[in-house]
C-alpha positions, 0 to 999 in steps of 0.5 A: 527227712529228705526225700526225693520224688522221681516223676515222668511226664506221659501220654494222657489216657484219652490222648488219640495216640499217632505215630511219628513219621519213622514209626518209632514212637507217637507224635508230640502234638498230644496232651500229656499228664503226670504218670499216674504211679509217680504221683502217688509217689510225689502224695506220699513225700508230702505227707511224710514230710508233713509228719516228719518235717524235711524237703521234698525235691522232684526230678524229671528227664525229658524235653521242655515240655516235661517241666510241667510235671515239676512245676505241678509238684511244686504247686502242691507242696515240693521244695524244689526241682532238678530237670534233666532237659533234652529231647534224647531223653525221650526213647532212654532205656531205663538203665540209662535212664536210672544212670542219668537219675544218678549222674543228677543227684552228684553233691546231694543227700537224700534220706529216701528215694520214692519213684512210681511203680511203673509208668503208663507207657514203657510199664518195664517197672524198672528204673527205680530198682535199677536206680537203687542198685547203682547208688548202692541203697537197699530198695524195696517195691510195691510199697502200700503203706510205710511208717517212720521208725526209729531205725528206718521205715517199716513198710507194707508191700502187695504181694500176690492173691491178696497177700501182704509182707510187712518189713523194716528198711534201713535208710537210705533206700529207694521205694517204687510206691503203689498207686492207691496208697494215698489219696492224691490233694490237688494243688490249691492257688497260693500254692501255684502262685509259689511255684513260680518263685522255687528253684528248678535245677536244669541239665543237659544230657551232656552234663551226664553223658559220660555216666551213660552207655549204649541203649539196650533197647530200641523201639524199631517200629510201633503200630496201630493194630487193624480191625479185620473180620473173617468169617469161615463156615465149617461144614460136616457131621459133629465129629468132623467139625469137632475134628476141624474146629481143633485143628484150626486152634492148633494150626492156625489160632495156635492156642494150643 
C-alpha cells in the first residue's frame, strides 16, 4: 500500500507569537513544530504500512525551513520526501494550497492520501477535502479508526455528542485523520542517522504555478488583543438597576 502523508510546519504552542512589520502574519524568528493533527496522520501511515507493507511518502509547501517536519518524518520511518519550497507558500489559501498538493503528485500513484484534521494556525480544515475533490477521490474526515478490507478501508468517524459512523471507502481516497487516533512513536538514532541518505523531491512555486489561481483569501492585518479594564457603578433601586443592567447588555455588550 502506498500512502502519502500531508504534513505542515507550524508555530510551536508556546512560541511568544510577534507580528511582522506590515501586520499580515507573525515573524519568523519563532520556533515551530510539526502540526500536531499532521502528525498523527504521519502515526497512522506508518503503522498500516507496518501491517500492510508498502511506502510511505511525505510532503510539505513551504520556506526552507519546512524541511524540518520532513526530515522528522523520515526519521520515524517515512520513505521519502517531496518539498514544495518558496516562501509564497506562506499565507496560500487552502484552495491553492490543495492545487500546489496536486500539481506535486503529477507521475505518482498513491493507494490513500492522509492529511490532518486542521492545522494549528489557519484551523479552516479544508485542504485535505479540497485536495480530494481535485484528483477526484472519494474522501472522508475525521478518521478515529480504519481497517484494511479486501475491498478498501473501513473506517471509523467522530461525529457530534459522543457518536460514531462506521463506514467502507474505496480506494484510492483521502482521509484527514483525528488527533488521538494513535499514539504518536518517537524517532529512534538509527532512524535519524537514515534520513540523511532518503530522498527529498523539491519544487519550486514556479513549477506549479500554472495550477494555481488568485488567492481567495488574504490576511489584511492581524493583532494582539489589549487588556483594558472599566469599571461603571450603577446606581438606584432593584428595578432601575435590573432596567439598566439589560439595556447595557442589549445596547452596549450586545449579547442579546
Amino acid at each position: 500500500m502506498k500512502i502519502l502523508v500531508c504534513l505542515k510546519q507550524v508555530p510551536q504552542k508556546d512560541a511568544p507569537l510577534k507580528l511582522n512589520e506590515s501586520g499580515t502574519w507573525i515573524r519568523d524568528d519563532i520556533s515551530y513544530e510539526v502540526n500536531e493533527p499532521d502528525a498523527y496522520a504521519l502515526e497512522e501511515a506508518l503503522r498500516q504500512k507496518e501491517k500492510h507493507g508498502g511506502e510511505v511518502v511525505v510532503i510539505t509547501a513551504g520556506p526552507t525551513r519546512a524541511q524540518q517536519v520532513l526530515r522528522e518524518a523520515l526519521a520515524k520511518g517515512a520513505d521519502r520526501a517531496i518539498h514544495l519550497e518558496d516562501d509564497g507558500f506562506v499565507g496560500m489559501d487552502a484552495v491553492n494550497t490543495a492545487r500546489a498538493l496536486a500539481a506535486a503528485l503529477d507521475g505518482e500513484s498513491f493507494d490513500m492520501i492522509f492529511t490532518g484534521l486542521q492545522s494549528d494556525d489557519y484551523g479552516f480544515a479544508q485542504t485535505g477535502v479540497l485536495l480530494a475533490e481535485l484528483l477526484h477521490w472519494p474522501h472522508a474526515t475525521i478518521i478515529i479508526g480504519m481497517e484494511k478490507t479486501e475491498s478498501g478501508v473501513r473506517l471509523k468517524r467522530e461525529l457530534e455528542a459522543g457518536h460514531y459512523q462506521f463506514l467502507d471507502m474505496p480506494l484510492p481516497c483521502v482521509l484527514t485523520i483525528q488527533s488521538g487516533i494513535n499514539k504518536l512513536r518517537y524517532a529512534t538514532l538509527i532512524g535519524i542517522k537514515q534520513a540523511k541518505n532518503k530522498p527529498v523531491k523539491r519544487l519550486t512555486l514556479t513549477d506549479v504555478q500554472g495550477k494555481l489561481g488568485k488567492n481567495l483569501q488574504v490576511i489584511e492585518r492581524l493583532y494582539v488583543p489589549v487588556k483594558q479594564k472599566k469599571t461603571e457603578m450603577l446606581e438606584g433601586t432593584p428595578a432601575e438597576l435590573a432596567r439598566k443592567l439589560v439595556e447595557k447588555l442589549r445596547n452596549d455588550v450586545r449579547v442579546f
